[in-house]
N, C-alpha and C positions, 0 to 999 in steps of 0.2 A: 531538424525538420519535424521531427515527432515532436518535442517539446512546443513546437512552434504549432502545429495541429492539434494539440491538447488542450492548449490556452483560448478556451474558446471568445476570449475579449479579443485580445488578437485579433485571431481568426474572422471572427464579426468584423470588427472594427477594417481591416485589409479590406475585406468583401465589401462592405460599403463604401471605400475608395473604389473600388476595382468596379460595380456599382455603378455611379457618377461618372468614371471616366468613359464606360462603356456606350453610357447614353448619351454622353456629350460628342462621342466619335460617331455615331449613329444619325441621330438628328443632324448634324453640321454635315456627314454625307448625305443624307435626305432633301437639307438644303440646298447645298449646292445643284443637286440633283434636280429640282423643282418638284420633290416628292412630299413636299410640306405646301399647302395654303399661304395668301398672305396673312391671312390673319392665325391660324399656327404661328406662323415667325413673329407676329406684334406677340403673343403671348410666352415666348420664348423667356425672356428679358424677364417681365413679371410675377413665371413660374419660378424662376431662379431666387429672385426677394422676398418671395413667398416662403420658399423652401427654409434660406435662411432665419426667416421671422420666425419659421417653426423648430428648427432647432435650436433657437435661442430662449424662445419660450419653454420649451425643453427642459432645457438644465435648469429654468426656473419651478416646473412644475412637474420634472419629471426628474430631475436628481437634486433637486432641494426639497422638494415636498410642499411649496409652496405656493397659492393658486393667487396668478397676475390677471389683472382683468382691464390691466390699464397699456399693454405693452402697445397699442398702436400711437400711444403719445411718444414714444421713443421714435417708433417710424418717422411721425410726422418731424423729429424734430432734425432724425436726421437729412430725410428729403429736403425741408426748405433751407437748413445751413449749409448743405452743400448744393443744392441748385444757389443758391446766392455766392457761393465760394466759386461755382464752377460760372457764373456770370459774371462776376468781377474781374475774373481772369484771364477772359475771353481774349483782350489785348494784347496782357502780356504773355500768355501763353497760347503758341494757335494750337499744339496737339492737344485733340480730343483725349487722348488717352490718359495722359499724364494730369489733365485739368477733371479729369474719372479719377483717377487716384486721391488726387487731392482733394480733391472734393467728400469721395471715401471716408477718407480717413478724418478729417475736420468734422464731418457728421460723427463717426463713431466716436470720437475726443469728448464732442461736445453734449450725446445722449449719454455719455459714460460718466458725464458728468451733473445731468439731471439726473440720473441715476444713483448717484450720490447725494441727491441732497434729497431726492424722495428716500431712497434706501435708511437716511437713516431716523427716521420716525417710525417708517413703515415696518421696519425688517422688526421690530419691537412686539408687532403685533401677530396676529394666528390665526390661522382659519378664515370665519366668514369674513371679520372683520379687516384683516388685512385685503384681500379683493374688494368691499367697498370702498378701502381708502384708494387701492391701485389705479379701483373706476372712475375714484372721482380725480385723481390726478392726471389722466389721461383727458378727461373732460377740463381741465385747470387749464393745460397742456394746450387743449384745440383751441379755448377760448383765445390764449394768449395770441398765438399764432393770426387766429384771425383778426385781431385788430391791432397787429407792428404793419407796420409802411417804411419800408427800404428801399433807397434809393443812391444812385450815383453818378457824380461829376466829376472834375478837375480836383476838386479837392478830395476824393475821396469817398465813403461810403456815408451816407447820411440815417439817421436813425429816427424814425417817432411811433410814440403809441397813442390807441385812440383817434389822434387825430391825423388825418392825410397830410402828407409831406408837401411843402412850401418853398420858394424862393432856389429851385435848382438852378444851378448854370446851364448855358447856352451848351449844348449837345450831352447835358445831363440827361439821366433815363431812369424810371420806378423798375425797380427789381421785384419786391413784392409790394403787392399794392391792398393791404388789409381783406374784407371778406373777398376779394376779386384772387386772392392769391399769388400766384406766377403766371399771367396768362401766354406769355409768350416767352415759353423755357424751349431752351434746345437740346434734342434729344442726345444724348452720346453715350450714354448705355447700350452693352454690348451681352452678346451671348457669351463670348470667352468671357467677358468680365463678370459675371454673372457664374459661370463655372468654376472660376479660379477663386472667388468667394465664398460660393459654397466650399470648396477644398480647403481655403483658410478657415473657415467657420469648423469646419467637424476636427482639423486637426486643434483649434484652440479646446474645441470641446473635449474631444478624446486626450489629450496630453492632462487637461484639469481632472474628468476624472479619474484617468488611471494613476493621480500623482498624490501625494500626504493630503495636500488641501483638499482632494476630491475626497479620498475617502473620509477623510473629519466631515464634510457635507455631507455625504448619506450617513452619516453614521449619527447628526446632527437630523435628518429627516426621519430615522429611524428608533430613534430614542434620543432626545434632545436632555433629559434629565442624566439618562447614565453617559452620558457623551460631557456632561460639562462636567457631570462628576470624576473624569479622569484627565481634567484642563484641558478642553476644547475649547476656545475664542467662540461662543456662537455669535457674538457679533460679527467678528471679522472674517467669520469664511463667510457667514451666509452675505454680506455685504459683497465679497468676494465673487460669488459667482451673480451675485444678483447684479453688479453691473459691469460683468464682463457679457451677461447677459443683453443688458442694454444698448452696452455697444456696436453691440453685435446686429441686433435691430435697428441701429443709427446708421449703421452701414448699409443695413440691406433696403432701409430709408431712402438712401440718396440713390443706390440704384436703382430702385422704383421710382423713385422721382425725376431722374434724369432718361426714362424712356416715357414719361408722357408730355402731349404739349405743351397740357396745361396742368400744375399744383395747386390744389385746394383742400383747405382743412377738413370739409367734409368727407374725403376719400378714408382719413385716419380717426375716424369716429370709434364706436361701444362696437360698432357691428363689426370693423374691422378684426376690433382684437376680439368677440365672439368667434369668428372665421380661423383663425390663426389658431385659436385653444381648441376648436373641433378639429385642426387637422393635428394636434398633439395629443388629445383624446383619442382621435381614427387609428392614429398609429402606431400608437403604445406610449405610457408613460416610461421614459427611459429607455425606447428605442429608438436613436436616432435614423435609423433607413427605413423604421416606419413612418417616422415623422417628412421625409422625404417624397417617399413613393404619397402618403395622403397628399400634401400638398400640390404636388403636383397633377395627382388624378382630380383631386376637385376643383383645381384652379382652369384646367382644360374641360370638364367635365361640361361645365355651363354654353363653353363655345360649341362642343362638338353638340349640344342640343338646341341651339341657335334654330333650327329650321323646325323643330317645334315652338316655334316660338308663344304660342298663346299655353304648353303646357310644361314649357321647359322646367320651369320654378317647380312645378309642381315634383315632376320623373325624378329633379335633383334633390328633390326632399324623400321621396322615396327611397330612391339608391342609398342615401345616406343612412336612413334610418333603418335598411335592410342590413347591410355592411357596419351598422353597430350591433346588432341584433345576432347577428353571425361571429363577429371578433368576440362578444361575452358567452359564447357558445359552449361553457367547460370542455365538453368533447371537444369540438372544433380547436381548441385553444391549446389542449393538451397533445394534438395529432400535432400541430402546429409547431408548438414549444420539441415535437421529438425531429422535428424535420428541419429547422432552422436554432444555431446557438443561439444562448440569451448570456447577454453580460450578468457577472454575477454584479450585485448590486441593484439592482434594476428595480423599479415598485412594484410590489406585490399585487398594488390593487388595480392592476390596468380594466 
């Protein structure tokens, strides 16, 4: 038990399960309760894909050292392959739950797999220059999205780009339909489903970096020269987390996607993934429960000022910039760092 209180990665690490479970047993009493809003509970769901978007962003820019400006192209890609997976399958699978999963998971396959083919031009590059390429893959990304047209019949799933899809069969139906998107998706995203992924998401995180490859990554963020100099792969870790990263956002993709009605490329724009890196800025580079806790305050932050409505934007640009301005607060930072552990490894330059 002392050895296990000593280890303060550990120790963090538990607490930030401990953390999540606590508010997911809370809210879900609240719910039931009718001690939540309906519009709290619409944003329930969204808070959860959020959360995850930011811890996957995270290990990209907060235990690789490496700054993504493109990561809501992963979002979007996994929202529409699994809103398309989870509408294809509508028939033969009537549970919601399991057509959630699969849907899940086919999104996370399939950003893990854009991920790889962006990762490896990109991963070559450093600094500014690597975030313009991310930017502009992300924008490559929306463009594509917006003009495929998917569709299904009897025979199966039909495919076109650019131009609208033709000659379906008789009780054929458009699944996505170019700039118009998915307009008529069915929601089946869930709050537990949404907490049992965030739970997957930190344990993939936490297991990678307390493991060999995790530490060859910061050790590869941290000095990338004397790190290869002692045979570090800097290809293949930093490919490594970069799209287990992406995964991770393909997942948290199709849950976002599968709690709204409608999917449109616009929702996963520049501004998305500006959104996602200020809640990894807000909350530490390399702290995942601060990456948690911002997410979720800013994600709720906009509704609960809903009834300002003519100065909401405004109070929310305030709070934010106050709540930066206090987190680089040396003192403040230092009272902080003695009251809450910090993993070792973690960047320096939060």
């Amino acid at each position: 038990m002392k050895k296990f209180l000593t280890n303060k990665s550990t120790f963090s690490n538990y607490m930030t399960y401990a953390g999540v479970v606590i508010a997911f047993i809370i809210l879900t009493i609240m719910g039931e309760a009718g001690g939540l809003s309906s519009t709290m509970k619409g944003q329930l769901v969204p808070v959860c894909a959020y959360v995850v978007m930011a811890l996957s962003l995270n290990l990209t820019v907060g235990v690789m050292g490496e700054l993504s400006l493109g990561h809501a192209g992963f979002m979007s890609v996994g929202a529409f392959s699994g809103a398309v997976v989870a509408s294809a399958l509508q028939q033969a699978i009537p549970s919601d739950g399991i057509r959630l999963v699969i849907a899940m998971v086919v999104g996370a396959i399939l950003a893990g797999l854009v991920g790889i083919v962006i990762g490896v031009p990109v991963l070559r590059l450093r600094g500014d220059y690597l975030a313009i390429v991310t930017l502009a893959f992300g924008e490559i990304i929306k463009s594509i999205v917006t003009n495929l047209y998917i569709g299904i019949d009897a025979k199966g799933l039909h495919f076109s780009f650019l131009n609208p899809l033709e000659g379906l069969e008789a009780g054929g139906r458009m699944i996505m339909n170019g700039p118009m998107g998915i307009p008529g998706n069915t929601k089946i995203s869930t709050f537990t489903a949404g907490f049992i992924l965030i739970i997957i998401t930190l344990m993939i995180i936490f297991n990678l970096v307390n493991s060999r490859s995790g530490r060859a990554i910061m050790a590869l963020r941290d000095n990338r020269i004397a790190a290869e100099s002692v045979g570090i792969n800097a290809t293949k870790y930093k490919m490594m987390g970069f799209v287990t990263s992406a995964a991770l956002a393909g997942a948290a993709g199709t849950l976002f996607g599968m709690s709204q009605n409608a999917i449109i490329a616009s929702k996963f724009d520049f501004n998305t993934s500006i959104l996602v890196l200020v809640f990894v800025v807000l909350g530490g580079l390399g702290r995942m429960w601060g990456s948690i806790i911002a997410a979720a305050a800013l994600t709720i932050l906009p509704e609960l000022l809903r009834e300002f409505s003519e100065y909401r934007m405004l109070i929310y640009a305030i709070v934010l910039i106050l709540v930066m301005l206090i987190t680089n607060n040396p003192g403040l930072k230092n009272l902080f760092g003695k009251l809450i552990p910090r993993r070792k490894g973690a960047a320096e330059n939060e």
